[in-house]
N, C-alpha and C positions, 0 to 999 in steps of 0.2 A: 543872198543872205550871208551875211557875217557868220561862220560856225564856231563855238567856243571851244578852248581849246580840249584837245583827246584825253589829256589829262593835266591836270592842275601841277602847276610847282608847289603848290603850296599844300597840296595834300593828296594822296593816292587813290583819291577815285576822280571815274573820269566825268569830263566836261561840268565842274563847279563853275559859277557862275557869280560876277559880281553884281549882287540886288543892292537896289535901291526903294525904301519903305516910304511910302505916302498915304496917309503919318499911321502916327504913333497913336492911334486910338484903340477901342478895345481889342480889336480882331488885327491891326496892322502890326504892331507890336507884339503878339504871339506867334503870326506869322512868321515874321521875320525870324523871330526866335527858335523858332520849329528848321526854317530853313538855315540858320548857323548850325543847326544842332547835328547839321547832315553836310555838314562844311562847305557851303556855299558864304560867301562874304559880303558881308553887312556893310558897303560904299559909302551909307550917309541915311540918315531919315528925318523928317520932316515933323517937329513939333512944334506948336505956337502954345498952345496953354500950357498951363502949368502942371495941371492933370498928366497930357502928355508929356511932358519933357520928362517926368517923376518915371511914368511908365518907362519911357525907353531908356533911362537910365536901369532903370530895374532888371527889365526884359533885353536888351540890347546896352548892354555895357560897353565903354569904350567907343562905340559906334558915334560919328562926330554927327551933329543938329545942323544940317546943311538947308538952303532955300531949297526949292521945287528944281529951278531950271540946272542948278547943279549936279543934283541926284541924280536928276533923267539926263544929263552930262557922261557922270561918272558911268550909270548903269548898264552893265549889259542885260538885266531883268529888270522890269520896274513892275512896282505890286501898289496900285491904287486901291488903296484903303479907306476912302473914302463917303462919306456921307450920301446917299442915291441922288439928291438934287444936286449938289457939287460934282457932282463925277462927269456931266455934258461941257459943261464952262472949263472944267480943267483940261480936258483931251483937247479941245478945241482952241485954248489960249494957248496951251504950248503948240500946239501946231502952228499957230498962226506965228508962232516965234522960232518956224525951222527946230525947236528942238526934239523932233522924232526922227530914228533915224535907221536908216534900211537895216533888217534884220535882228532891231532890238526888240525882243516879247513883252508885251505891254500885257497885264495881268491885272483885271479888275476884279473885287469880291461882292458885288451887289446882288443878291440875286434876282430884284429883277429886271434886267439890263441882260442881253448876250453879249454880241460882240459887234452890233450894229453902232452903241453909242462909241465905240474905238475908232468909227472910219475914217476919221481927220489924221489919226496915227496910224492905222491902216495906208493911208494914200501917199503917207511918206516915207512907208517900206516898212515901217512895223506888223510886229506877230501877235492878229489880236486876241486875245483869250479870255475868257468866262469862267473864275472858278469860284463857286462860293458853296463853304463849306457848311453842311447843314447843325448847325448847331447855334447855341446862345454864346456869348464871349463875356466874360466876366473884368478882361484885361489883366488877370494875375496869370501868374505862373502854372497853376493847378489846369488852365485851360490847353496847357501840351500834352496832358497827358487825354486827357480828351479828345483833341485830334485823332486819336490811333483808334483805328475802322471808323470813322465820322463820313458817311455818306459826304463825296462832294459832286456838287452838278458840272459837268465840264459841258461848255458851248465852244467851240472853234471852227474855224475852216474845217474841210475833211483832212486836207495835208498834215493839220497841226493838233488834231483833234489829239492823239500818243502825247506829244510836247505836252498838252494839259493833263492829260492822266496822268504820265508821269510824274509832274508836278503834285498833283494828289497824292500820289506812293509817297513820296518822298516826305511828303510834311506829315505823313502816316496816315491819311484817311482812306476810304474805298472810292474812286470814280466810277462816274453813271453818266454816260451823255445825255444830255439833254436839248431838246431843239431850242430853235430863235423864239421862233412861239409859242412853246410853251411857255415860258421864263415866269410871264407876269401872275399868271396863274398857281405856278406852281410855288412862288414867294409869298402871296395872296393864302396858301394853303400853310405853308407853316408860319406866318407870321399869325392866321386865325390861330391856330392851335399852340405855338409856345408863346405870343403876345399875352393872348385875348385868355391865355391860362392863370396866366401871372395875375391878371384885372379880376380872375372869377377868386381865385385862392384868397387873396390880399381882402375881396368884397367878404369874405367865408370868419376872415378872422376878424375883420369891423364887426359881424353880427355877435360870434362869438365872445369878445372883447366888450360890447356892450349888452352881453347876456350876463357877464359877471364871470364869465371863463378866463382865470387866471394865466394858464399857457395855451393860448390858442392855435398856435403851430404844431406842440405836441400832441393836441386832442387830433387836429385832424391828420396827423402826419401817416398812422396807417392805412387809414380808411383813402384817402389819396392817393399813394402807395398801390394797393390792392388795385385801386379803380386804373388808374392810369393803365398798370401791368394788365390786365384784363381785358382794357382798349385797346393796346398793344398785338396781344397773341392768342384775342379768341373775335368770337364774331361777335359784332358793338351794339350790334339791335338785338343779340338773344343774351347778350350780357346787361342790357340794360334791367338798371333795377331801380324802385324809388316809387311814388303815388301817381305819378304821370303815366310812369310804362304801367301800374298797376290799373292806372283808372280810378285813385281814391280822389276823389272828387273835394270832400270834404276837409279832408287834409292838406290840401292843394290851397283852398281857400283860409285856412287855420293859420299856411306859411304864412302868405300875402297879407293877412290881418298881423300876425305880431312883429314882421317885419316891417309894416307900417307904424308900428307903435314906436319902436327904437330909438334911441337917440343916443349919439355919440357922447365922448367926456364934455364936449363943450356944447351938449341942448343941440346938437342940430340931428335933423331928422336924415334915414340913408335910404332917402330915395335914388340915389343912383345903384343901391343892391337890388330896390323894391322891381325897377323896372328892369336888370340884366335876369333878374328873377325871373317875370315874365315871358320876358322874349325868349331866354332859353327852356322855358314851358313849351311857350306855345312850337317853338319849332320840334320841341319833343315830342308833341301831339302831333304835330303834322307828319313824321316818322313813322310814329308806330302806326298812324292810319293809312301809310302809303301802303306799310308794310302787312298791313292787314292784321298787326297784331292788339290795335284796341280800335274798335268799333259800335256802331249804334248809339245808344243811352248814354255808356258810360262815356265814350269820348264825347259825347255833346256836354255832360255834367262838368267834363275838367277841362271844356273850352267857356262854357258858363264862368264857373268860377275863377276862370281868368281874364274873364273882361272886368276893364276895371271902371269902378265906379267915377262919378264928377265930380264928386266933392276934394274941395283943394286940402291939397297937404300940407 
């Protein structure tokens, strides 16, 4: 392994490191900027849209719009920033073009990938590493300050497992090793919950919005607020609350009737709220009955009324 140097000419801490950013999408491009912030040096980054180029000019000023094979040239870090499908094709085509090279840390953000899809840069003396920080990326500025305690999952070798933590500290998050195995699972777990959160809010204010609710981000912004933090730092099946964890049967069927009447500004009906409606019913009932907290009658009443009828909508 190539060691970098003890300490930098260019600034007094030791072993900075010349990165290289691929690309300049939402999380590559604060990255990068996180690691200037801790004087490591920005070599080159990789933008093709326009979207991106905006960003790195933003986020990475000065820093020159270099090809791929040149960055990972320049780089003694390289930070694949990349898309989950693009991330196998790219390790692999630059391998296939000799340009990985003994001892440089190849550093991908996907999480769910470890460091299995690195082995083509792996086989050519690279250091492969897994760090993907748990959060959403916005690609502004506002997202460094966020970094600082942002859980990140670190997968590596054992030898180079520190190399990733460290890496963590330094862009200000908390590291947590995380195995090979787990990976898909555990990206599967928060892309449910911060994805699939965005799809249920966004669904919350279509109803609202076509109830005739002038600010529908402000109505629900406490009650959101409340629940989320609640989800957060108490127990989520004695916290739940609503006509499902109640067992109100009739209420249940009240939703499903007026959100089937709805329709958006332009007449179309939101059968895509009608049925996430459902489904997150019916798995609420399946919950509370595992849990033994609604049973008999009542949970057969508010699986009734949520089987849904044949008539087309």
């Amino acid at each position: 392994m190539t060691e970098p140097p003890t300490r930098s000419a260019r600034s007094g801490r030791p072993g900075r490191l010349d990165v290289g950013i691929i690309s300049a999408g939402r999380v590559g491009a604060v990255l990068g900027s996180a690691l200037r912030a801790v004087d490591h040096r920005i070599v080159g980054v990789h933008a093709v849209s326009e979207a991106s180029r905006e960003r790195a000019e933003m986020l990475l000023p000065a820093v020159p719009v270099l090809d791929v094979e040149e960055i990972v040239r320049r780089a003694e870090l390289v930070v694949l920033a990349v898309p989950d499908d693009a991330l196998a094709p790219l390790v692999t085509g630059l391998a296939d073009l000799n340009a990985w090279r003994t001892g440089q840390l190849v550093v991908h953000t996907s999480g769910r990938y470890g460091t299995g899809i690195l082995e083509p840069a792996r086989r050519s003396g690279a250091i492969p590493i897994a760090l993907h920080p748990a959060m959403t990326f916005s690609g502004w500025s506002v997202d460094l300050a966020r970094l600082v305690g942002c859980p990140m999952a670190v997968t590596a070798p054992p030898a180079f497992v520190p190399v990733g933590q460290a890496l963590a500290v330094e862009l200000g998050g908390e590291p947590f090793d995380l195995a090979e195995k787990a990976r898909p699972a555990y990206h599967a777990a928060l892309a449910h919950g911060a994805n699939h959160l965005l799809t249920l809010v966004g669904q919350a204010e279509r109803v609202l919005e076509a109830s005739g609710v002038a600010d529908a981000a402000a109505t629900l912004g406490p009650l959101l607020t409340a629940a989320l933090d609640r989800a957060l730092t108490e127990d989520t099946d004695a916290a739940l609350t609503g006509p499902v964890a109640r067992g109100d049967a009739g209420t249940v069927r009240s939703h499903l009737e007026a959100l089937g009447a709805l329709r958006d500004g332009e007449g179309r009906p939101l059968n895509d709220v009608v049925d996430t409606y459902r489904a997150l019913a019916e798995a609420t009932l399946a919950r509370r009955e595992a849990t033994g907290r609604l049973t008999g009658d009542r949970a057969e009443a508010v699986r009734t009324a949520l089987t849904p009828d044949e008539r087309p909508r």
